[in-house]
C-alpha positions in Angstrom: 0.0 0.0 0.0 1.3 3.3 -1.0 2.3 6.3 1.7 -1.0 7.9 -0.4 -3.6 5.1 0.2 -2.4 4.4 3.8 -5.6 4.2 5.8 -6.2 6.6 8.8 -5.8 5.5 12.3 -8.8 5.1 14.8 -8.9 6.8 17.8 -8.4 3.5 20.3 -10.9 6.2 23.3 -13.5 6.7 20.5 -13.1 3.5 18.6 -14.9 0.7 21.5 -18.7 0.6 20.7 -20.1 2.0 24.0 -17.7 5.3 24.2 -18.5 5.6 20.2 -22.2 5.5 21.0 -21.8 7.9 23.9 -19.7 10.3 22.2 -22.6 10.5 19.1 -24.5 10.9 21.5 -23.4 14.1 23.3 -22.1 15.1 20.2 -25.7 16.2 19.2 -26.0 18.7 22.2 -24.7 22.5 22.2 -21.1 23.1 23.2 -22.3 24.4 26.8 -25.1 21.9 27.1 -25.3 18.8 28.9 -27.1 15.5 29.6 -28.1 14.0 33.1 -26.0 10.6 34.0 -29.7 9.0 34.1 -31.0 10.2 30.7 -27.7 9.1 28.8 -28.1 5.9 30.9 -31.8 5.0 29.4 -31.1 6.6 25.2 -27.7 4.2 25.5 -29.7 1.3 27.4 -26.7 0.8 29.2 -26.1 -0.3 33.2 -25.4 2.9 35.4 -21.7 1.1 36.0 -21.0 0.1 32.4 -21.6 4.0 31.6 -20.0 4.9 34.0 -16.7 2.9 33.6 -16.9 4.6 29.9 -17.4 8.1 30.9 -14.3 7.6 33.3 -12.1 6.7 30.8 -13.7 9.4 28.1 -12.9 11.6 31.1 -9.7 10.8 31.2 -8.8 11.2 27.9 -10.1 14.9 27.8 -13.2 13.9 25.5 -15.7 14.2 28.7 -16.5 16.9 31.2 -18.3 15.3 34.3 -20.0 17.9 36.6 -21.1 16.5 39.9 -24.1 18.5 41.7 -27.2 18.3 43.5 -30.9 19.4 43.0 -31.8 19.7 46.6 -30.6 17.0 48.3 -30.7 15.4 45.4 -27.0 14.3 43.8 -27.5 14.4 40.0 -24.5 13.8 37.2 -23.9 15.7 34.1 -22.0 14.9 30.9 -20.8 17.3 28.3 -18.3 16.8 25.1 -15.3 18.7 25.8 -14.1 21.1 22.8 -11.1 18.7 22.5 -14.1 15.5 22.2 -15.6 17.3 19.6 -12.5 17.2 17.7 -11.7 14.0 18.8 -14.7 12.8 17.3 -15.1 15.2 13.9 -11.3 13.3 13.3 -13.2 10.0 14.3 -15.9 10.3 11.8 -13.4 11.7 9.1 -11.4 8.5 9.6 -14.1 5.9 9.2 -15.0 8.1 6.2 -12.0 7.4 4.5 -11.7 3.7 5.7 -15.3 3.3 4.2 -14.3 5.2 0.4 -10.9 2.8 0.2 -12.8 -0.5 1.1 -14.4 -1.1 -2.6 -11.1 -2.8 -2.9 -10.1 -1.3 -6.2 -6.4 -1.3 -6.8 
């Protein structure tokens, strides 16, 4: 394969299936908007641990901003796309993009 038709690397954070879905997911919301721990929870169908074992590591990785507060007594979870996820992801999507156009398989 030439230096030309090298295919793109895929970000390893972005690339497992639950962080992809959760990233397309807060994607969709306004730069200074988030989404309760609960609501992400039931669109993703996913356990409150399993989420939160992928927000952690999306956390880590800068993609994620957690914000920990209450409404009353109440302790409720945001999470928002950090300016660096959003790029994290527009490079993800780009990548797949090109991965998709060079799979026709023609020389």
């Amino acid at each position: 394969m030439t230096a030309e038709k090298a295919l793109p690397e895929l970000d390893p954070v972005i690339h497992a299936q639950a962080r992809l879905r959760v990233v397309a997911a807060l994607n969709v919301l306004g730069d200074r908007d988030e989404m309760a721990f609960n609501s992400l929870k039931d669109l993703l169908g996913m356990t409150a641990g399993n989420l939160s074992v992928h927000l952690t590591k999306l956390e880590e990785a800068g993609y994620v901003r957690i914000n920990k507060t209450h409404r009353g007594r109440t302790p409720v979870t945001f999470a928002a796309l950090t300016g660096r996820g959003r790029l994290a992801f527009d490079d993800y999507t780009k990548a797949i993009r090109t991965l998709l156009d060079n799979a026709g398989g023609n020389p």
